[in-house]
LOTOR-662892 format. One record per residue: residue in one letter; z, y, x of N, C-alpha, C, O in turn; residue number from 1. Coordinates in steps of 0.2 Angstrom, whole numbers. Example, Ala and Ser with C-alpha at 12.3 -4.5 7.8 and 13.67 -1.06 7.14 Angstrom:
BEGIN
REC res  n.pz  n.py  n.px ca.pz ca.py ca.px  c.pz  c.py  c.px  o.pz  o.py  o.px   n
REC   A    39   -28    66    39   -22    62    39   -16    66    42   -17    71   1
REC   S    35   -11    64    36    -5    68    39     0    64    40     6    67   2
// end
This chain:
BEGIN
REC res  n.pz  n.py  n.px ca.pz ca.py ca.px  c.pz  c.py  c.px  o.pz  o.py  o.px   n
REC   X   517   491   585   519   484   587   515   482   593   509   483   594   1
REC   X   521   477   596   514   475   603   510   471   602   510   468   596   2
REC   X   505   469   606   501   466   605   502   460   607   499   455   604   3
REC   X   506   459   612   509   451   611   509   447   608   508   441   609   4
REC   X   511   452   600   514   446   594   508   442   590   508   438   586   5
REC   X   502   446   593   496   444   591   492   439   595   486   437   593   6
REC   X   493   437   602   491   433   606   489   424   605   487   420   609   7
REC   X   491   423   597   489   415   598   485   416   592   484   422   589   8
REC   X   482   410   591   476   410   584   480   409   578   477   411   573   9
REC   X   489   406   577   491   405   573   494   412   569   494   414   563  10
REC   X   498   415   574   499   424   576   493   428   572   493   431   566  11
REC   X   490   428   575   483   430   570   482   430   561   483   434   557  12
REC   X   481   425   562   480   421   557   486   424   553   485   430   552  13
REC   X   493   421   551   498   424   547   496   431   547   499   433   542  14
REC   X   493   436   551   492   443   551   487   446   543   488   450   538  15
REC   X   481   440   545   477   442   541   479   437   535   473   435   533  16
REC   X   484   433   532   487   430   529   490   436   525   488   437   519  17
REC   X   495   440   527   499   446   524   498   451   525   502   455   525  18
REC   X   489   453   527   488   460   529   491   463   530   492   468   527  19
REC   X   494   462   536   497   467   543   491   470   547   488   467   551  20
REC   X   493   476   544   489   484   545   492   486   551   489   490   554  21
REC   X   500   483   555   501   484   561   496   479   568   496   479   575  22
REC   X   491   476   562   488   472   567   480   475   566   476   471   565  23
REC   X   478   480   566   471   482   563   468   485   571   462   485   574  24
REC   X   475   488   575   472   488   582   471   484   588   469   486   594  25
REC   X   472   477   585   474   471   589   468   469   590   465   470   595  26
REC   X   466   467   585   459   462   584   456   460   577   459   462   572  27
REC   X   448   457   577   447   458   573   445   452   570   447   447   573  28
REC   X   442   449   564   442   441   561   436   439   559   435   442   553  29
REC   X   431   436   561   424   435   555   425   429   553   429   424   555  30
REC   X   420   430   546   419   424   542   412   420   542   408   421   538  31
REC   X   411   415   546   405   412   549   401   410   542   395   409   541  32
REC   X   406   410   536   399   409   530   398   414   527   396   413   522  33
REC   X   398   420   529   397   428   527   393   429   532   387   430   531  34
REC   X   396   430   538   393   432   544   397   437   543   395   441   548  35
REC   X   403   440   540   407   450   539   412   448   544   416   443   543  36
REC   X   414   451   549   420   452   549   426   457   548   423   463   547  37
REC   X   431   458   548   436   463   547   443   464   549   446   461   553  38
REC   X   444   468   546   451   470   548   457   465   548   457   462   543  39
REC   X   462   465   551   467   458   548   470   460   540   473   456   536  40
REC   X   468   469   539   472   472   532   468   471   526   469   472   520  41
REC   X   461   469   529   457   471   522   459   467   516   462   462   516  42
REC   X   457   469   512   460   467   504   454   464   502   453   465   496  43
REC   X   450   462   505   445   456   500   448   450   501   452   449   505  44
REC   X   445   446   496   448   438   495   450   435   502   446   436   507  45
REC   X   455   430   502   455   431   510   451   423   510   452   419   505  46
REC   X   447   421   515   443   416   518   447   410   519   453   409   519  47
REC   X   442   404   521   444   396   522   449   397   530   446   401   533  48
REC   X   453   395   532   458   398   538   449   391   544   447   393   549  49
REC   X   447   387   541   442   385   547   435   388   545   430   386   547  50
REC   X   436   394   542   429   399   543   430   405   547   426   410   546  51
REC   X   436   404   551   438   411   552   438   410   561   441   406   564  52
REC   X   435   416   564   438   416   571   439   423   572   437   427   568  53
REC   X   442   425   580   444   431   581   442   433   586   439   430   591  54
REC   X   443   440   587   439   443   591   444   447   593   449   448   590  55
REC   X   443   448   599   448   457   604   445   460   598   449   460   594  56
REC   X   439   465   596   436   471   595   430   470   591   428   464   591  57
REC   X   428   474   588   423   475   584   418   472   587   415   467   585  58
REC   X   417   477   594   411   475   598   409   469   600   403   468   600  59
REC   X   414   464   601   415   459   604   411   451   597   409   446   599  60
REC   X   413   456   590   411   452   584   407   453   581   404   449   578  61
REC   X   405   460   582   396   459   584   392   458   588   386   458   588  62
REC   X   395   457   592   387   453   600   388   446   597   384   441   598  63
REC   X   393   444   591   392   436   591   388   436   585   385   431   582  64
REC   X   388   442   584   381   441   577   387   442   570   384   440   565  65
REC   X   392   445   570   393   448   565   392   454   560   386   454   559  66
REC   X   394   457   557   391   462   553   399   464   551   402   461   547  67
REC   X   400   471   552   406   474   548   407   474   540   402   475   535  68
REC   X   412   475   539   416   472   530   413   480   529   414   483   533  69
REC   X   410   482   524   410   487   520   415   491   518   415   497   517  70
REC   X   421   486   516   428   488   511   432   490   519   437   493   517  71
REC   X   433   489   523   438   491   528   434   492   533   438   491   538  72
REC   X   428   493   535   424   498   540   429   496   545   433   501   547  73
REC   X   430   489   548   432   487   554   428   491   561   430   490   566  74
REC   X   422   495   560   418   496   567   420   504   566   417   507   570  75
REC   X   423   506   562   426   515   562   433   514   564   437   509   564  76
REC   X   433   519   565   442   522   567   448   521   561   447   521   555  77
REC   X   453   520   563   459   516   558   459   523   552   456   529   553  78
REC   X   461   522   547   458   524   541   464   532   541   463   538   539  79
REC   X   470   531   544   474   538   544   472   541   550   476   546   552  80
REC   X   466   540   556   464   543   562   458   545   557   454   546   561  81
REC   X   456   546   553   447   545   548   452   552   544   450   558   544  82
REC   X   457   552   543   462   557   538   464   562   543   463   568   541  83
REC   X   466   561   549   467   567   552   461   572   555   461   578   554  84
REC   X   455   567   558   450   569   559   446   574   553   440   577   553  85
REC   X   449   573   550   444   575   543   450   583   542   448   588   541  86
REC   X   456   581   543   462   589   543   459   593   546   457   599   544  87
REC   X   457   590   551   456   592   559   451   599   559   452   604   562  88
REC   X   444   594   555   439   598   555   440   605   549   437   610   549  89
REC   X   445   602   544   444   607   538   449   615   543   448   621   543  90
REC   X   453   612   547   456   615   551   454   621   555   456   626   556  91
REC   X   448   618   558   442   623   562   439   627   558   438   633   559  92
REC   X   436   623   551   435   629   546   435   632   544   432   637   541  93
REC   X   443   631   544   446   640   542   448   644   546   450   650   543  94
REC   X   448   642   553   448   646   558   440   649   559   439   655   561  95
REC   X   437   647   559   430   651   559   431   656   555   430   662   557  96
REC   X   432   654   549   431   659   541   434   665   545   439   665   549  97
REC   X   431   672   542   436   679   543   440   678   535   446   678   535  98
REC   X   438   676   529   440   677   524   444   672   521   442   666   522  99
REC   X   449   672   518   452   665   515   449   661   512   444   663   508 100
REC   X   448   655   511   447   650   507   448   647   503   453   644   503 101
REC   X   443   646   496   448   643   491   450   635   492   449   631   496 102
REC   X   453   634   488   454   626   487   446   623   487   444   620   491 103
REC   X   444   624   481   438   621   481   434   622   484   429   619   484 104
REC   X   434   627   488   427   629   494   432   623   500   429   620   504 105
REC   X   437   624   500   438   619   506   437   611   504   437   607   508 106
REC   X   437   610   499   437   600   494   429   600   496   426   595   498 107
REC   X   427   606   495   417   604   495   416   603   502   415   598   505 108
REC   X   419   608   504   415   606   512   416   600   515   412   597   519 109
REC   X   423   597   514   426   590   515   423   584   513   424   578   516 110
REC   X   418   587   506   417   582   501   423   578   497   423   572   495 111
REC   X   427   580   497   431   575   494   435   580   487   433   586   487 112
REC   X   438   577   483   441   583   476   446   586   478   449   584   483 113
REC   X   446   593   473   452   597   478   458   594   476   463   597   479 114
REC   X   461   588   471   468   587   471   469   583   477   473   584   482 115
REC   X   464   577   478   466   572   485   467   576   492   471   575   496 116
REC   X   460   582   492   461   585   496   466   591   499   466   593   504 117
REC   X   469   592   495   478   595   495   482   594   497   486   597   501 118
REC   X   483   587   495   488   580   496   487   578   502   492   578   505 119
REC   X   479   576   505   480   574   512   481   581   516   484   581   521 120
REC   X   479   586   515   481   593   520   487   590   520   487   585   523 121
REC   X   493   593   517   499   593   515   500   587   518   504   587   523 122
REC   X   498   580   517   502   576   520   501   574   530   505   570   534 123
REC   X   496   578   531   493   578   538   496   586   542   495   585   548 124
REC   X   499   590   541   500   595   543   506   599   539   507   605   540 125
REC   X   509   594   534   516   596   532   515   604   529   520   608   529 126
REC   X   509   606   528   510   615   522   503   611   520   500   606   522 127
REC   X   501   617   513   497   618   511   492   621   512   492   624   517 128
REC   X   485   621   508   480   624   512   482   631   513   483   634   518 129
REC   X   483   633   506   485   641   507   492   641   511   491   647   513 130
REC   X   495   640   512   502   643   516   499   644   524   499   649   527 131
REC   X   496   636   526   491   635   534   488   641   535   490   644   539 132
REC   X   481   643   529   479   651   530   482   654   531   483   655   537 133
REC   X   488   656   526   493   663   527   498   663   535   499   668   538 134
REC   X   500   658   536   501   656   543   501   659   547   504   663   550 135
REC   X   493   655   550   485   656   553   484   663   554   482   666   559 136
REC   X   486   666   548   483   673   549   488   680   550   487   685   552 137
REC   X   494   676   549   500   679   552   501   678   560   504   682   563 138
REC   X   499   674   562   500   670   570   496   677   572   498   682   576 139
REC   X   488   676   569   483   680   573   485   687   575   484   691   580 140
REC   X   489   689   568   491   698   567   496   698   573   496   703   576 141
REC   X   501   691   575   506   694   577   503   695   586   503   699   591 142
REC   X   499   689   586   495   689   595   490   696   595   488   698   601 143
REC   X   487   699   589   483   707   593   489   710   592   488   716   594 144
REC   X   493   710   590   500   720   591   501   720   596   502   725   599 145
REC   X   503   711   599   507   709   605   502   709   611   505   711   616 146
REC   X   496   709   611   491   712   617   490   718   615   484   719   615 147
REC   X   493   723   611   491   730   612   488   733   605   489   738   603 148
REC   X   483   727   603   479   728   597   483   735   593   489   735   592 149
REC   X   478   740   592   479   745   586   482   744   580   483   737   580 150
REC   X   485   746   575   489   742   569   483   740   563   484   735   560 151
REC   X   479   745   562   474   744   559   469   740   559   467   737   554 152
REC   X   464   739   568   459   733   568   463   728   569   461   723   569 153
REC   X   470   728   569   474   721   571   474   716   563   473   710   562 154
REC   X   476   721   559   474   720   552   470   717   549   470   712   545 155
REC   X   464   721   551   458   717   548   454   711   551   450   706   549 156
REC   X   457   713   557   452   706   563   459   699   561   459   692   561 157
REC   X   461   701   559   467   694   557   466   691   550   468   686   549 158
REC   X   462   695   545   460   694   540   463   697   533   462   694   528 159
REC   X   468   702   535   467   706   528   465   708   527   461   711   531 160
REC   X   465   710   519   462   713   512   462   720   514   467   723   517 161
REC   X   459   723   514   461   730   512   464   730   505   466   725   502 162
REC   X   465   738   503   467   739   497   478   741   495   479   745   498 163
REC   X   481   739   492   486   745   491   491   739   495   496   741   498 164
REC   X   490   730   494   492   725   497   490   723   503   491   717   505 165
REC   X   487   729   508   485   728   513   492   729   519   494   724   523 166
REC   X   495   733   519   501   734   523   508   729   520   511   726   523 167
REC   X   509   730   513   515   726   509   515   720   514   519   719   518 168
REC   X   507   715   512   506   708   514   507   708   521   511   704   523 169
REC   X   505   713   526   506   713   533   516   713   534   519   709   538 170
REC   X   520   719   530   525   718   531   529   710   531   533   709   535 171
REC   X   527   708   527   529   701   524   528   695   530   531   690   531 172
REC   X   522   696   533   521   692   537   526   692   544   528   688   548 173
REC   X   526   698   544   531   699   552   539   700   551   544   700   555 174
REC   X   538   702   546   547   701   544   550   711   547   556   714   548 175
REC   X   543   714   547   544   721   549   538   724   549   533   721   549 176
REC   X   538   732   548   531   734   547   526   732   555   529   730   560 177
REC   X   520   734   554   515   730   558   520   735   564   523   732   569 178
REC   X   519   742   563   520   746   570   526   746   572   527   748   578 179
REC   X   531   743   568   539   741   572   538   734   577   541   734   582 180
REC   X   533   727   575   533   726   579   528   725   585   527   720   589 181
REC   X   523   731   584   519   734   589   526   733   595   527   728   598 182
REC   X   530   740   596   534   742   599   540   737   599   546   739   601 183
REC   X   539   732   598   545   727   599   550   725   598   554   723   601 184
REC   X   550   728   588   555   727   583   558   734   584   564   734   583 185
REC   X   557   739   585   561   745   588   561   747   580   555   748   578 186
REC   X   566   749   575   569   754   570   570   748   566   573   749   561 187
REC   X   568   740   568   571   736   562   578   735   562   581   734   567 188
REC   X   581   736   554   586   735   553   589   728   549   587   725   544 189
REC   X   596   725   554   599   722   553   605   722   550   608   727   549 190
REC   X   608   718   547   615   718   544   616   709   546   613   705   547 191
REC   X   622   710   546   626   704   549   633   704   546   637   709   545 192
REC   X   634   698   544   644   697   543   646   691   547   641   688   550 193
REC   X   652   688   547   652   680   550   659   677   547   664   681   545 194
REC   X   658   673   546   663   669   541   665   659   546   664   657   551 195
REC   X   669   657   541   673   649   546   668   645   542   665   648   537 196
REC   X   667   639   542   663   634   543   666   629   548   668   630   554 197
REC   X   666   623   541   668   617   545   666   614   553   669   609   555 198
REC   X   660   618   555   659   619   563   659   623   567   655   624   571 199
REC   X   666   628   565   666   635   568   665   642   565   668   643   560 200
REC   X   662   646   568   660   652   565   654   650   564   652   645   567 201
REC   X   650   654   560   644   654   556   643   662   558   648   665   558 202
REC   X   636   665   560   635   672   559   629   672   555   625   667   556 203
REC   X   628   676   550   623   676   544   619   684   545   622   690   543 204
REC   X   614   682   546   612   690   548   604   692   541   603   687   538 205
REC   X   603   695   540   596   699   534   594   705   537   598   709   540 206
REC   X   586   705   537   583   708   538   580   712   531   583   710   525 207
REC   X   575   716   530   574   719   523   569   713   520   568   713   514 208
REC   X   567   707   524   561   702   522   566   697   521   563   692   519 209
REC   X   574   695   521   578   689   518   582   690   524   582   695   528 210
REC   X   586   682   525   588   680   529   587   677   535   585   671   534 211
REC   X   586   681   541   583   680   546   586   674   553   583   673   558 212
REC   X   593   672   552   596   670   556   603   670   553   606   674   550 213
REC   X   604   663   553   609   657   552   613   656   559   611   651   563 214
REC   X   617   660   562   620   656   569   627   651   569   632   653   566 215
REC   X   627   648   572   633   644   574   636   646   583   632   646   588 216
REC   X   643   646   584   646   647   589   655   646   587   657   646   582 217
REC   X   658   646   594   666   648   593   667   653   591   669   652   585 218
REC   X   666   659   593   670   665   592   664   670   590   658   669   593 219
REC   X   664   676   585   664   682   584   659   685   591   653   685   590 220
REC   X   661   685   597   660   688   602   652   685   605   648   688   608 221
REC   X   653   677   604   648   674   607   641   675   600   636   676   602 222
REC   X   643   674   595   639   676   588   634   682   591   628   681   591 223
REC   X   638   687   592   635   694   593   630   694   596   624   696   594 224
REC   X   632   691   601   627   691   608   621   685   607   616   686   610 225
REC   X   622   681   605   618   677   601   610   681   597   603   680   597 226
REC   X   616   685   593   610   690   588   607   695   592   601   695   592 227
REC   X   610   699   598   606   702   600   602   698   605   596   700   605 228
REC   X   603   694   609   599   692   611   591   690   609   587   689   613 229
REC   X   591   688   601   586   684   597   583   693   595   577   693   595 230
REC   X   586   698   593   583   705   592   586   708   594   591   711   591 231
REC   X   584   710   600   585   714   607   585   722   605   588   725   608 232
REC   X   580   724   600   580   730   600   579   734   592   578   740   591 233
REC   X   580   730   590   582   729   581   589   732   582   593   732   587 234
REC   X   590   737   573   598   740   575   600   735   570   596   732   566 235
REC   X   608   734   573   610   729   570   618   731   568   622   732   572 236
REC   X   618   730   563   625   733   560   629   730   556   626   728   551 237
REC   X   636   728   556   640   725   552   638   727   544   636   733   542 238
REC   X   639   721   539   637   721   532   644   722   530   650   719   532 239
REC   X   643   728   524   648   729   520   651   723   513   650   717   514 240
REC   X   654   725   507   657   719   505   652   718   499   653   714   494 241
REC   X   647   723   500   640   717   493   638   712   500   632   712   499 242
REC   X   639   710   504   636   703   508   640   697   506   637   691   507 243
REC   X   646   698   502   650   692   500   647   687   498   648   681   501 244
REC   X   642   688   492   638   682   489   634   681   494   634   675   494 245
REC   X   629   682   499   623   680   502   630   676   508   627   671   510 246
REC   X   636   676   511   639   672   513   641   666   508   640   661   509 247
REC   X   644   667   503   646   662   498   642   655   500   644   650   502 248
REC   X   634   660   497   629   653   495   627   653   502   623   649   501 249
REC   X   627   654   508   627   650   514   630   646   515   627   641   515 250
REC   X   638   647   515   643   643   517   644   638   510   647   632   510 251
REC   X   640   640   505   640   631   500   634   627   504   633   621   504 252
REC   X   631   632   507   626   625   509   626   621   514   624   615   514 253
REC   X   629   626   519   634   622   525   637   617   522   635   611   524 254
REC   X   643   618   518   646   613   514   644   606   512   647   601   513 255
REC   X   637   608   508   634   604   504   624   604   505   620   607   502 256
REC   X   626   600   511   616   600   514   614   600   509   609   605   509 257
REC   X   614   597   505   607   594   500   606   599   495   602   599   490 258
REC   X   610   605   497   608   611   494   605   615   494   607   618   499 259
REC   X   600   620   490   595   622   492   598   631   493   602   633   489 260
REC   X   596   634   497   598   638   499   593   643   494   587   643   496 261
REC   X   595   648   488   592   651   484   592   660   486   593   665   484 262
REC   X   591   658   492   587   667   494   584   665   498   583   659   501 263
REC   X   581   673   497   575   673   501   575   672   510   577   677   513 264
REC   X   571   666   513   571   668   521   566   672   523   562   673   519 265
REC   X   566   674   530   564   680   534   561   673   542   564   673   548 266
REC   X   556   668   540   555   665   544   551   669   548   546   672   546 267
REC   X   552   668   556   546   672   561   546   666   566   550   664   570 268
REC   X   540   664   564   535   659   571   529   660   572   527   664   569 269
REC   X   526   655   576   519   653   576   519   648   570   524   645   567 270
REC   X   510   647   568   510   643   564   512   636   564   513   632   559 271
REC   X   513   634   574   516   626   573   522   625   572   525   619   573 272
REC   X   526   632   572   534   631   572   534   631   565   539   628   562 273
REC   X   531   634   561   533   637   554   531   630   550   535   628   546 274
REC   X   525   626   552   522   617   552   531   613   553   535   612   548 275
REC   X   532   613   559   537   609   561   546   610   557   549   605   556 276
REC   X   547   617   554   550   618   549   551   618   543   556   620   540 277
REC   X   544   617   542   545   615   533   546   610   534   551   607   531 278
REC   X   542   605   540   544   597   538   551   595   540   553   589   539 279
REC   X   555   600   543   563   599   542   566   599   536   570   596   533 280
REC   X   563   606   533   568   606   528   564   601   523   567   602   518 281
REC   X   559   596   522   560   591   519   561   583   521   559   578   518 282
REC   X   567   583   527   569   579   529   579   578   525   584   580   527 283
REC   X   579   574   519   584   573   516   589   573   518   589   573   524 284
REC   X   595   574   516   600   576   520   603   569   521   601   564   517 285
REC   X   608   567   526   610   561   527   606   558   532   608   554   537 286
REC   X   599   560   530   594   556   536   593   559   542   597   564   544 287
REC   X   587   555   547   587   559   554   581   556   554   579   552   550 288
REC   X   576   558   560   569   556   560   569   561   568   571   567   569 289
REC   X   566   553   573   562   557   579   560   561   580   558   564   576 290
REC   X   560   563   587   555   567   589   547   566   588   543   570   586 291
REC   X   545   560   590   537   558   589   537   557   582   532   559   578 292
REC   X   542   553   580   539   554   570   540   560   566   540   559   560 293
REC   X   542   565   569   541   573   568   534   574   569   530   573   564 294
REC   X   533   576   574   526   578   578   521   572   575   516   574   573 295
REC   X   520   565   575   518   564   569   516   566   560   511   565   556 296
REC   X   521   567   559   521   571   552   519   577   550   521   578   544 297
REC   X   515   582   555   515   586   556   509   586   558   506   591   558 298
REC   X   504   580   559   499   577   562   497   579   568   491   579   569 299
REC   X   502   580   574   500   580   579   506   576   583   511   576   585 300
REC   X   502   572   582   510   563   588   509   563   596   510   558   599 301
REC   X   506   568   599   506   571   606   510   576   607   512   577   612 302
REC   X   510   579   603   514   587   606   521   585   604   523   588   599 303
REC   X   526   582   605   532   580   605   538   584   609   544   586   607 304
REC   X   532   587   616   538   594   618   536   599   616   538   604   618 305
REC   X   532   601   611   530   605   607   535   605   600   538   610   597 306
REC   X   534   600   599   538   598   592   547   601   593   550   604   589 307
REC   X   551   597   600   555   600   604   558   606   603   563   609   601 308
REC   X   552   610   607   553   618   608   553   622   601   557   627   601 309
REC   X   550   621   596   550   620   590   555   621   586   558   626   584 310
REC   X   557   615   586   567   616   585   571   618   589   576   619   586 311
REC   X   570   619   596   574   624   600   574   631   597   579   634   596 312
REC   X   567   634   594   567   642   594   570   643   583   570   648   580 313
REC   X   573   636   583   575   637   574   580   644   575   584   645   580 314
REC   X   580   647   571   583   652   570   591   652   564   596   655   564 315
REC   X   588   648   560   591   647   554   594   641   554   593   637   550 316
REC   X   599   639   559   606   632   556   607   632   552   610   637   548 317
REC   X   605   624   551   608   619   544   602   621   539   599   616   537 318
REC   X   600   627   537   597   631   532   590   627   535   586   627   530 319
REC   X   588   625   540   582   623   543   584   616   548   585   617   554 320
REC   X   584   611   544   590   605   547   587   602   553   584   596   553 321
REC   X   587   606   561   584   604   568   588   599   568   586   594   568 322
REC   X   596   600   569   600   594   570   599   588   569   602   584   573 323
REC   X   595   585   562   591   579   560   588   576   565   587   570   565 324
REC   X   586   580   570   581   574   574   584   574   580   586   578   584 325
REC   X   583   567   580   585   563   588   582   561   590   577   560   587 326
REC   X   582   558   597   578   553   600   578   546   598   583   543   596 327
REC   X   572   543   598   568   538   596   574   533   599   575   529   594 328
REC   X   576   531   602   582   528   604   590   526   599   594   522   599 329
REC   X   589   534   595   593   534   592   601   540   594   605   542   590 330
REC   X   599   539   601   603   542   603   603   551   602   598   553   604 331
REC   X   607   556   600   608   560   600   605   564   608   606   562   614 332
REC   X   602   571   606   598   574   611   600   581   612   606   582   609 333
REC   X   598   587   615   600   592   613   599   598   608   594   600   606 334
REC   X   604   600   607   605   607   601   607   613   604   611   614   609 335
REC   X   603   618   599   606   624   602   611   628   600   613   634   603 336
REC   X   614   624   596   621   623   597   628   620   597   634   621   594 337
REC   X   625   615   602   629   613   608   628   604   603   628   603   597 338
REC   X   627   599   608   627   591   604   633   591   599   632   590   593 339
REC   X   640   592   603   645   590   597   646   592   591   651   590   588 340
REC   X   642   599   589   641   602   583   638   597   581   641   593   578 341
REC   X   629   595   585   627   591   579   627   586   576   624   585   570 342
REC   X   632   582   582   635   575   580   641   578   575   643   574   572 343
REC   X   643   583   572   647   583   568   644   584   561   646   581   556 344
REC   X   639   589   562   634   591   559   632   583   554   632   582   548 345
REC   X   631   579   558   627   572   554   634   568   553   634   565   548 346
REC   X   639   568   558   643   565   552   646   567   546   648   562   543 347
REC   X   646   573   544   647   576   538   644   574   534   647   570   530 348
REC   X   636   575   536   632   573   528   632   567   528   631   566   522 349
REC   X   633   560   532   632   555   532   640   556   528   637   553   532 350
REC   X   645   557   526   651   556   523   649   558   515   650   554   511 351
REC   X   645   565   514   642   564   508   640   562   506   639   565   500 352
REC   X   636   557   508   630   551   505   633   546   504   633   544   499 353
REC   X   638   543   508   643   538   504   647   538   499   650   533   498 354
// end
C-alpha cells in the first residue's frame, strides 16, 4: 500500500484504530502517558486519540524520548522479514552440515519447537525441512557429475549414506543411475505414447523413476521433437498397450485439474525449481497467482525472473499447473505452450468451478 494514504494525522490514526499491518512500514505512534511507542498493528489496548503522535520511523520516536512496545518490537524488522531471516539462517545451516538433519536438531538450533518450526519452513520456502535437504543434496550430486566429479566422491561429497541405499537413493535423485547422468543421460530409457486432449495433442512420456514429461503441442511430429529436444541422448521408444492406463489417468486429469495425478513423477531440477513447483501444484485449480506472489511464497520476492525461468523449464503440463501464473496486471504472459493453450487452459477450470 502506498504511503500516501498515510500522509494526514487522521489517515494515521484510523490505521492504528484497525490495526492496519499495511501501515507498520509507514510510521510509527507514541503514547506521551507511557512514553512506548509502536506499531499502527500492535494489539495492545489502543490509547486516548490526544495521547498519541506520529512519527516517520522508529528512530525518529526515539530522539523524542520514546521507548519501543515490547509486544510488537516496533524498532526490529516487520515480524514476516524476522520469519524469513530466521529460514534463511536455518537454511545455511544445512548447507554447512555434510550430514542430514533432524527436525529437532534444526527447532534447537533456531530455538523455536519443532512443530512451529516446520510450519514456518514450509511456509517460507514452500517444501519441508526434509524434502529442502533431499533437494539440496540432489542439486549438489547433480552440479560434481556435471563438472566431471567421479560417481563415487560425487556421492559422498553431496551427502550420501553409504551402505546398500547408497546408489538406489542416488538413482531416485537424478531420475537415472549416477553414471548415465555423468555421460549425459546416455542408455536412459524412455517410452512415450500421445493421445487428444481438449488442447490438442498431449505426449506422455516415463522414465524407470515415473512420469517424466507431460507435453502439449498440434501434432504427433512437433511432440517428438519436443521430447528429444528435453533428452537428447536418452533412447526413446514408442509405449506398447500396458501404457493405456498411465494415459487414461493423465487425460482425466487434464480433464478434471483438481485432480490429483496418482503416479509416480520423475521431477528433474534444481532445488529452486523443484521450490517453485511444489508451490504450483498447490495453487487450486480455478485460481491464478503472480509472478511476484509466486517468488514471494517461495520466500524469495526478488528472483521473480527466476521464479519465470522456473516455469519455463516445467516439464510436466497441467500435472504441474505453470499456466496459473500471470502477471500482476492480470494480464496473461507467456507459456511454453503457446499463450492461447493457456488462456484455454484457464478457461476450462474456470467453467469447472462454476
Amino acid at each position: 500500500m502506498k504511503q500516501s494514504i498515510y500522509h494526514t494525522e487522521d489517515a494515521r490514526w484510523q490505521a492504528v484504530e484497525t490495526r492496519d499491518a499495511n501501515a507498520d512500514e509507514q510510521f510509527v505512534f507514541g503514547v506521551i502517558t507511557t512514553g512506548i511507542f509502536c506499531r499502527p498493528s500492535c494489539r495492545a489496548r489502543h490509547p486516548l486519540r490526544q495521547n498519541v503522535r506520529f512519527y516517520q520511523s522508529a528512530d525518529a520516536a526515539q530522539a523524542a524520548g520514546f521507548r519501543p512496545c515490547k509486544r510488537c518490537q516496533p524498532d526490529k524488522a516487520p515480524l514476516h522479514q524476522q520469519r524469513v531471516e530466521r529460514i534463511r539462517k536455518a537454511c545455511a545451516v544445512l548447507d554447512a552440515s555434510e550430514q542430514s538433519l533432524t527436525l529437532d536438531a534444526l527447532a534447537q538450533e533456531m530455538a523455536i519447537s519443532p512443530y512451529h518450526f516446520h510450519r514456518l519452513f514450509k511456509s517460507v520456502t514452500g517444501m519441508t525441512p526434509k524434502a529442502w535437504q533431499t533437494a539440496r543434496r540432489n542439486q549438489r550430486l547433480r552440479d560434481a557429475l556435471t563438472h566431471g566429479e567421479a560417481v563415487t566422491p560425487a556421492l559422498y561429497q553431496a551427502g550420501f549414506g553409504s551402505g546398500s541405499s547408497f546408489y538406489r537413493d542416488a538413482d531416485a535423485a537424478l531420475g537415472m543411475t549416477a553414471k548415465q547422468f555423468r555421460s549425459g543421460g546416455k542408455q536412459l530409457s524412455l517410452r512415450y505414447a500421445m493421445v487428444d486432449c481438449h488442447v490438442g495433442r498431449c505426449l506422455v512420456a516415463q522414465s524407470p523413476r515415473g512420469i517424466c514429461a507431460v507435453l502439449l503441442g498440434d501434432d504427433d511430429a512437433e511432440l517428438e521433437a519436443q521430447l528429444a529436444g528435453l533428452f537428447p541422448l536418452a533412447e526413446r521408444r514408442p509405449a506398447q498397450d500396458d501404457f493405456s492406463d498411465i494415459l487414461e489417468k493423465v487425460v482425466a486429469c487434464i480433464r478434471a485439474p483438481d485432480t490429483r495425478l496418482d503416479l509416480p513423477l520423475d521431477f528433474q531440477g534444481t532445488l529452486f525449481q523443484q521450490q517453485v513447483w511444489e508451490a504450483l501444484r498447490a495453487i487450486p485449480s480455478g485460481e491464478t497467482i503472480s509472478y511476484q506472489a509466486l517468488a514471494a511464497k517461495v520466500g524469495k520476492p526478488n528472483a521473480v525472473r527466476a521464479v519465470a525461468s522456473a516455469c519455463g523449464a516445467n516439464r510436466l503440463a497441467i500435472i504441474v499447473p505453470c499456466h496459473r501464473v500471470i502477471r500482476r496486471d492480470g494480464q496473461l504472459s507467456g507459456y511454453r505452450w503457446g499463450v492461447a493453450r493457456k488462456a484455454a487452459l484457464l478457461q476450462h477450470e474456470a467453467k469447472k468451478e462454476t
